[in-house]
NUDOPA-958292 format. One record per residue: residue number from 1; residue in one letter; y, x, z of N, C-alpha, C, O in turn. Coordinates in steps of 0.05 Angstrom, whole numbers, plus 32768, in hexadecimal, padded with zeros to 4 digits. Atoms other than C-alpha are relative to their C-alpha. Layout:
BEGIN
   i aa n.c2 n.c1 n.c3 ca.c2 ca.c1 ca.c3 c.c2 c.c1 c.c3 o.c2 o.c1 o.c3
 NUM  a    Y    X    Z     Y     X     Z    Y    X    Z    Y    X    Z
...
***
This chain:
BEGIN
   i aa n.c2 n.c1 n.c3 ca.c2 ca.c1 ca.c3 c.c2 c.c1 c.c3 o.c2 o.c1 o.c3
   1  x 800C 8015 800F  816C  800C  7F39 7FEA 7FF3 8010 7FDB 8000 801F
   2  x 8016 8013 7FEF  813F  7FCC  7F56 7FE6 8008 7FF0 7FEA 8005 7FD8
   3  x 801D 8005 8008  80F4  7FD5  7F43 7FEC 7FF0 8011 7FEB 7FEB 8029
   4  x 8011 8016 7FF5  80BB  7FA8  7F47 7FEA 8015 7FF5 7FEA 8023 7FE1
   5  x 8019 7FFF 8000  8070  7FBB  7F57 7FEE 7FF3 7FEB 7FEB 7FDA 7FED
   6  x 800C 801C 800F  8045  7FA0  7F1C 7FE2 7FFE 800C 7FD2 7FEE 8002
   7  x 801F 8004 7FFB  8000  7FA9  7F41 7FFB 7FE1 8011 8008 7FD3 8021
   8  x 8004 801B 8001  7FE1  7F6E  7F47 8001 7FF1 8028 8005 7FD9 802D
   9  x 7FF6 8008 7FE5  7FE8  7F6E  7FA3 8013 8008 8002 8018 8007 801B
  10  x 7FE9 7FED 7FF5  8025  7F93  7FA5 8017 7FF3 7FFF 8022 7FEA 8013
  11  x 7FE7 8009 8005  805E  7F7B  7F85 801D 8008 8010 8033 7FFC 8010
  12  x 7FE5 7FF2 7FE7  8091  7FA4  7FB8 801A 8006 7FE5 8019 8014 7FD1
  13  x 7FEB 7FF8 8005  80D7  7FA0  7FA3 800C 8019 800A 8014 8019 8022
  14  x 7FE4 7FF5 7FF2  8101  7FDF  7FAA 800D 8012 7FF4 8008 8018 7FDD
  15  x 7FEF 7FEB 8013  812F  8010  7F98 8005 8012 8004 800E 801C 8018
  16  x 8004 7FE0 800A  8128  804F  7F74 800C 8010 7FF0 800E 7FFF 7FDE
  17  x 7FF6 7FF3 8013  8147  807C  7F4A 7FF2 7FFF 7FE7 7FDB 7FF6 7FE6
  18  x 8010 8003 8021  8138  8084  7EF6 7FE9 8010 8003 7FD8 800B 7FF2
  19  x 801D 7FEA 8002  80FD  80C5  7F12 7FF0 7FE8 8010 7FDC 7FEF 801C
  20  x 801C 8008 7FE4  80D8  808A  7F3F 7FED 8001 7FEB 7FF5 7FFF 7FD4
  21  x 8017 8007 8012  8097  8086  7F1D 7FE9 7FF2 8010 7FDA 7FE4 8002
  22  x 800E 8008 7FEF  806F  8071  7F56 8014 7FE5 8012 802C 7FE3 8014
  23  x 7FF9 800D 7FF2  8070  8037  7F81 8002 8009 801B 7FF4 801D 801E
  24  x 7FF3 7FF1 7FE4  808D  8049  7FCD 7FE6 7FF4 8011 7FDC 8000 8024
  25  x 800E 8017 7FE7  805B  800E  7FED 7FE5 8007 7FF2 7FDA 8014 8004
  26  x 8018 8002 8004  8015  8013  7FC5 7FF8 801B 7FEE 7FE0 8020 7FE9
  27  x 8008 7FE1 8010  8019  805C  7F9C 7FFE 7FF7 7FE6 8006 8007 7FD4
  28  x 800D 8004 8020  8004  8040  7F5D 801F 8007 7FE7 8037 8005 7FEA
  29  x 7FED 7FF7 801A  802C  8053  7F1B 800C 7FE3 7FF5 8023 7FE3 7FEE
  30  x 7FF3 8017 8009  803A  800B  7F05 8010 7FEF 8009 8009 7FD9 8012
  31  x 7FEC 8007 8002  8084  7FFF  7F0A 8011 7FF4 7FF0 800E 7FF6 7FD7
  32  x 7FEB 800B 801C  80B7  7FDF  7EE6 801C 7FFB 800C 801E 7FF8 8025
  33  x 7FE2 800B 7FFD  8103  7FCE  7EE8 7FFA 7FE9 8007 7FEB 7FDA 7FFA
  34  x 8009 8023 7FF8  8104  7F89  7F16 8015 7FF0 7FE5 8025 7FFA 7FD4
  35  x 7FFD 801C 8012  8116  7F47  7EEE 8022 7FFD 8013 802A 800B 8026
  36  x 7FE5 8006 7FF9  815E  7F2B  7EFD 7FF5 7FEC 801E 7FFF 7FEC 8034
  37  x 800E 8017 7FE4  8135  7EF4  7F2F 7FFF 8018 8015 800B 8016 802B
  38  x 8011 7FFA 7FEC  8116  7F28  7F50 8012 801C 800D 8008 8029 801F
  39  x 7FF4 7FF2 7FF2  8153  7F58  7F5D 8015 7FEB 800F 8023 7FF4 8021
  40  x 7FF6 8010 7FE7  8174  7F16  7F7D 7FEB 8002 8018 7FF6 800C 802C
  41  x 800E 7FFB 7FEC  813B  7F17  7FAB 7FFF 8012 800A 8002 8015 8022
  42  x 7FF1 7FDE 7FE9  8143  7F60  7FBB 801A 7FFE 8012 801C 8005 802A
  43  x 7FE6 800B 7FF0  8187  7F49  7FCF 7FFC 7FF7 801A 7FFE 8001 8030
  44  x 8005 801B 7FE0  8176  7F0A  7FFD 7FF4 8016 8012 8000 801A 8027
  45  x 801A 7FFA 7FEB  813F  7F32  8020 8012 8012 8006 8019 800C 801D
  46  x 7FED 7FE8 7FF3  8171  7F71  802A 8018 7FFB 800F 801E 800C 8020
  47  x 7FEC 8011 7FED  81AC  7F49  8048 7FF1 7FEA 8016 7FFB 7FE7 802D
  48  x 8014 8010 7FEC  8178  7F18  806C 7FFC 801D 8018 8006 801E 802F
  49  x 8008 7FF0 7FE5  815E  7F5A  8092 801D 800D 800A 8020 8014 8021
  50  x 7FED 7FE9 7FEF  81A0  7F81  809A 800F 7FE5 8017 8017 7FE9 802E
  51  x 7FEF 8010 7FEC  81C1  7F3F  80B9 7FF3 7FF5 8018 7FFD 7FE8 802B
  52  x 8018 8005 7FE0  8183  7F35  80EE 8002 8014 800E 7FFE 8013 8026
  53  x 8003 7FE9 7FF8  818B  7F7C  80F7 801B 8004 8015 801B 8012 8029
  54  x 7FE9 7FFF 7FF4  81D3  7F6F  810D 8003 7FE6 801A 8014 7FE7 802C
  55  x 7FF7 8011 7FF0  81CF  7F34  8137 7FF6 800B 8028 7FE1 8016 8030
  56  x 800B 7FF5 7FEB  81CC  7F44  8180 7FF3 7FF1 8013 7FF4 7FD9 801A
  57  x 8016 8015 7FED  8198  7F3C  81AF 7FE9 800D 7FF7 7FD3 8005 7FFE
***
């Protein structure tokens, strides 16, 4: 499952299982299930890096 950061600098998308309770990037407890927007943007940004990751050079 996608989650979103709700602290007010954080906002880190990422994905956790139903036990995450914590955020991975700032520690804090205030998580949530991301928004439909904001697991397309998990997307972009995760195909954006794996396909830079692949180009060679």
């Amino acid at each position: 499952m996608i989650y979103c950061c709700q602290t007010k600098c954080c906002h880190y998308l990422f994905c956790g299982s139903e036990q995450q309770t914590t955020c991975p990037d700032c520690g804090h407890k205030r998580i949530r299930p991301a928004t439909r927007e904001e697991r397309a943007a998990f997307f972009r940004q995760r195909t954006a890096l794996l396909a830079a990751e692949r180009r060679p050079g």
